[in-house]
C-alpha positions in Angstrom: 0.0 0.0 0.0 1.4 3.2 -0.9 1.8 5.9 1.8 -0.3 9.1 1.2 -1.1 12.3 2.9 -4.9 13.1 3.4 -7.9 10.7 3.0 -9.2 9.0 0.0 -13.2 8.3 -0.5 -14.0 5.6 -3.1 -17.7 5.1 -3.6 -19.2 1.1 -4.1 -22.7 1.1 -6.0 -24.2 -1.9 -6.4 -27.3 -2.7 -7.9 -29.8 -2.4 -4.4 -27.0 -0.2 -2.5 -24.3 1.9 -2.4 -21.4 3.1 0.1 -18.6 4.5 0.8 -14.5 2.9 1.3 -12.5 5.7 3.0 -8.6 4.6 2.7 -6.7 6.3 5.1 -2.9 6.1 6.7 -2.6 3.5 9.0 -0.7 4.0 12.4 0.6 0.8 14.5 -1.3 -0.6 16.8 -0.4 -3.1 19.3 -3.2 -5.8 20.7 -2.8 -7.1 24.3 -5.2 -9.8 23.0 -5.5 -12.0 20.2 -6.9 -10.8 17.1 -7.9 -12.2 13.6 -7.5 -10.7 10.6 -10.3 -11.5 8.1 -9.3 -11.0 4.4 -10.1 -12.1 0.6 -7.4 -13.2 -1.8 -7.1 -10.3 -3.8 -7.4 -7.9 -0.7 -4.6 -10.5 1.3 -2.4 -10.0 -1.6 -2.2 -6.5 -2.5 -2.6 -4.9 1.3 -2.0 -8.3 3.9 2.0 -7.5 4.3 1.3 -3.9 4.9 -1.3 -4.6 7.9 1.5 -7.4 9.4 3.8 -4.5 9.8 1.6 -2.3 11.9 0.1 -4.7 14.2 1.5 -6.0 16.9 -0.9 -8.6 18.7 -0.5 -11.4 21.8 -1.6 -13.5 19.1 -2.7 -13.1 15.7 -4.1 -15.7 13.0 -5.1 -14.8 9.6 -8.3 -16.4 7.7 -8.2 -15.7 4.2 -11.9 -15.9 2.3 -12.6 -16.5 -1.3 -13.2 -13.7 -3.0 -16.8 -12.0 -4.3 -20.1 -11.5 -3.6 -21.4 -15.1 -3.8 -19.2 -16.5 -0.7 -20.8 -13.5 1.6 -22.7 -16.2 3.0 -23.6 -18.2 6.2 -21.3 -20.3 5.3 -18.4 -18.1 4.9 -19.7 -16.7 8.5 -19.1 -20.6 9.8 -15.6 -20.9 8.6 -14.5 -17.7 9.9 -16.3 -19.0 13.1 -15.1 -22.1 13.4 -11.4 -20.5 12.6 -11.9 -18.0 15.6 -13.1 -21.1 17.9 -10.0 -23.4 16.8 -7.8 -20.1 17.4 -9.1 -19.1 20.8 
């Protein structure tokens, strides 16, 4: 991800909705707790190695999602799940 001054708005419409993705630096941050870090495949690979570098976590585990509108499902919510509850 390349660093930039100022915030950058980038607007999503879609058929029944629309909204807004507002990119903006990101400053470390360090986790006394365990987090997870939910991601797609294309998101992991263009912006995954640039999160890694400003978090800091007691433990930190990574599930990476396929990619589109079609796996925004129950299912999808499960995996995620289950990975939190195998990670805990």
């Amino acid at each position: 991800m390349e660093e930039f001054l100022g915030k950058m708005t980038i607007n999503i419409s879609l058929l029944h909705k629309s909204y807004n993705i507002i990119i903006d630096k990101l400053t470390n941050y360090n986790f006394e707790t365990k987090v997870v870090i939910v991601t797609n495949q294309i998101v992991s690979k263009l912006h995954l190695n640039y999160l890694l570098n400003k978090i800091s976590a007691k433990n930190l585990s990574i599930i990476t999602i396929a990619t589109g509108e079609q796996y925004k499902t129950l299912d999808t919510i499960q995996l995620i799940l289950e990975h939190c509850f195998k990670h805990k």
